[in-house]
Backbone as XML, in Angstrom:
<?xml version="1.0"?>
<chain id="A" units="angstrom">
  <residue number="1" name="UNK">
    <atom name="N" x="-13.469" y="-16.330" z="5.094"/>
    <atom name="CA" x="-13.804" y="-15.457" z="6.202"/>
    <atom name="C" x="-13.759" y="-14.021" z="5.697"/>
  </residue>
  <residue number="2" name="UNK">
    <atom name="N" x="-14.807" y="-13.038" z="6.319"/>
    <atom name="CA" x="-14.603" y="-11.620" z="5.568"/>
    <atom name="C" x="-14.470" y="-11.096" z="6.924"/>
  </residue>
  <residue number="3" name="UNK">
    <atom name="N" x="-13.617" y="-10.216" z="6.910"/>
    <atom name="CA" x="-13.621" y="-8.869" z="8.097"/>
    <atom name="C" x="-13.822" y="-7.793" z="7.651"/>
  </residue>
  <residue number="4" name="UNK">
    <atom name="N" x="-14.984" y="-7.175" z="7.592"/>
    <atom name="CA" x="-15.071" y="-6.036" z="7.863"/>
    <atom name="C" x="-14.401" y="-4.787" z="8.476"/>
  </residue>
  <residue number="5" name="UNK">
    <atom name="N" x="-14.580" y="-4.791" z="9.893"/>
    <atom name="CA" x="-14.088" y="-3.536" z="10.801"/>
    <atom name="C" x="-13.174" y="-3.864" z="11.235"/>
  </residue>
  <residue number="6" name="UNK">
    <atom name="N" x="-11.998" y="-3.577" z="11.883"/>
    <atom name="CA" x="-11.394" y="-4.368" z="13.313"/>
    <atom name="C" x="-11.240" y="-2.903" z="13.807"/>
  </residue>
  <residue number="7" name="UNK">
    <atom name="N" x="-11.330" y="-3.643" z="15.529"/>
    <atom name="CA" x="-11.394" y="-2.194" z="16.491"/>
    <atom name="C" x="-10.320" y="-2.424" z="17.559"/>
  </residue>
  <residue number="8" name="UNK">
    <atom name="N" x="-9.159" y="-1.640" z="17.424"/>
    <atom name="CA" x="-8.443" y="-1.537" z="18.939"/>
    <atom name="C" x="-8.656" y="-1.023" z="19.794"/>
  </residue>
  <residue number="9" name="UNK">
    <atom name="N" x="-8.676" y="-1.467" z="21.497"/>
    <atom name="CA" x="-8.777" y="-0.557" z="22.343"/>
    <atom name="C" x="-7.887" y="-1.193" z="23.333"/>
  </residue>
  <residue number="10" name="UNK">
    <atom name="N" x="-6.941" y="-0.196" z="23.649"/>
    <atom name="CA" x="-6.170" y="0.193" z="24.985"/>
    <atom name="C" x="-4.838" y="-1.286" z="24.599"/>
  </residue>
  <residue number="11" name="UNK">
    <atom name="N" x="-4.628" y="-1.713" z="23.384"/>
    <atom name="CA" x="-3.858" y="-2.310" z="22.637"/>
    <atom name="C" x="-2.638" y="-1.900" z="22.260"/>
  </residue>
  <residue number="12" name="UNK">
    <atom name="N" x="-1.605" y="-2.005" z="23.347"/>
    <atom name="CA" x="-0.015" y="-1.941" z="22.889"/>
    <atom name="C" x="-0.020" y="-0.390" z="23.100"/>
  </residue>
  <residue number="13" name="UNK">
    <atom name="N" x="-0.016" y="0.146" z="21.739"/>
    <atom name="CA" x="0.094" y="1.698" z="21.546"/>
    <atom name="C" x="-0.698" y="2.389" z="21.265"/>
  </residue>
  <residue number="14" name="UNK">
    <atom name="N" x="-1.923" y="1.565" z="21.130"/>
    <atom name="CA" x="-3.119" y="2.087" z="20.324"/>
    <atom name="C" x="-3.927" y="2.024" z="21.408"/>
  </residue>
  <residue number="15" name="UNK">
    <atom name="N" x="-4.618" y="3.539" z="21.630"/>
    <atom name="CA" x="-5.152" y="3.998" z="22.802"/>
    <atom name="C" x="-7.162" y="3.579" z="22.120"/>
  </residue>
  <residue number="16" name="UNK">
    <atom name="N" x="-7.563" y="4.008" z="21.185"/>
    <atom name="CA" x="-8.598" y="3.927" z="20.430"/>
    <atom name="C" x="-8.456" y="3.579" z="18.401"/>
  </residue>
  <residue number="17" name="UNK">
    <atom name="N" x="-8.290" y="2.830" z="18.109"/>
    <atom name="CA" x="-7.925" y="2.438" z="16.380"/>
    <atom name="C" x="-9.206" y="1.943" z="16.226"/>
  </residue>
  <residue number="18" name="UNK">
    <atom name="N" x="-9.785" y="2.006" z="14.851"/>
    <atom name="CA" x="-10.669" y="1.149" z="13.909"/>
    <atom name="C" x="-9.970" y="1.469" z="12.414"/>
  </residue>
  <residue number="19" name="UNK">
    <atom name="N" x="-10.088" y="0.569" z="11.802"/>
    <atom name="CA" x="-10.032" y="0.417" z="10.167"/>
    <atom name="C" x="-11.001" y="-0.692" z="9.882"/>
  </residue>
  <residue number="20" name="UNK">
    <atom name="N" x="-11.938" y="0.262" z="8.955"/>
    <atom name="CA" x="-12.972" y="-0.335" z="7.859"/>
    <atom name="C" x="-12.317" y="-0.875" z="6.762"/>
  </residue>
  <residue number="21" name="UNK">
    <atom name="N" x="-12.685" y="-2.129" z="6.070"/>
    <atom name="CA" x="-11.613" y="-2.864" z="5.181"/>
    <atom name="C" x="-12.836" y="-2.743" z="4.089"/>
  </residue>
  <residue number="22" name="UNK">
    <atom name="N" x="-12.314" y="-2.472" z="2.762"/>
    <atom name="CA" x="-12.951" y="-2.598" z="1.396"/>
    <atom name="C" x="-13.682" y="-3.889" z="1.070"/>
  </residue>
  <residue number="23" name="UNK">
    <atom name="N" x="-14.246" y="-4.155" z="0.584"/>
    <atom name="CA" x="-14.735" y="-5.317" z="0.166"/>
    <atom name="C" x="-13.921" y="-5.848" z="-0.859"/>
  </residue>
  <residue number="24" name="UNK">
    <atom name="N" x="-13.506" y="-4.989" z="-1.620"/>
    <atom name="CA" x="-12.634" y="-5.456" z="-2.722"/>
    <atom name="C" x="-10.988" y="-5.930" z="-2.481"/>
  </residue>
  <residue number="25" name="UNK">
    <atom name="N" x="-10.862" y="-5.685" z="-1.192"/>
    <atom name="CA" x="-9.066" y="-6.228" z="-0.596"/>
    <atom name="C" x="-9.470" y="-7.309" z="-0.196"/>
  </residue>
  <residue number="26" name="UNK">
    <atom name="N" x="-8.051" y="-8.075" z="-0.981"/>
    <atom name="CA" x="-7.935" y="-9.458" z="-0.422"/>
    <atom name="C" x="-6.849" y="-9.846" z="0.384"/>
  </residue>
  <residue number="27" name="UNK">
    <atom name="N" x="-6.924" y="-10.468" z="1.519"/>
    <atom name="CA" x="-5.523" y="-10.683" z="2.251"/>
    <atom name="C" x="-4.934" y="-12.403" z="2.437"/>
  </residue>
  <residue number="28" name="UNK">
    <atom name="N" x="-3.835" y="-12.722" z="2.437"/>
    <atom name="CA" x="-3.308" y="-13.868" z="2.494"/>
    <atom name="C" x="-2.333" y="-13.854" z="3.471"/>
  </residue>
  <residue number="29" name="UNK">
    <atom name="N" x="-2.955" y="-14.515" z="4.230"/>
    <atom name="CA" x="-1.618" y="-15.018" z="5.771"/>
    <atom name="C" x="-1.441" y="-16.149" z="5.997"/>
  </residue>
  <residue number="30" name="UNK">
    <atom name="N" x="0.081" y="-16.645" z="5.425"/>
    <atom name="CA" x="0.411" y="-18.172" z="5.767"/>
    <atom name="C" x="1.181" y="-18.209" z="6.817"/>
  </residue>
</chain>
């Protein structure tokens, strides 16, 4: 799976967030 963007809105504390993710980061969640 690739993600690109992710966008918060009106989330917890986060009134407006985006982070653009590199192509070159890799992430691992077990």
């Amino acid at each position: 799976m690739f993600i690109k963007k992710l966008h918060l809105q009106n989330f917890r504390c986060y009134r407006d967030f985006t982070i653009e993710f590199s192509p070159k980061l890799t992430v691992i969640v077990a």
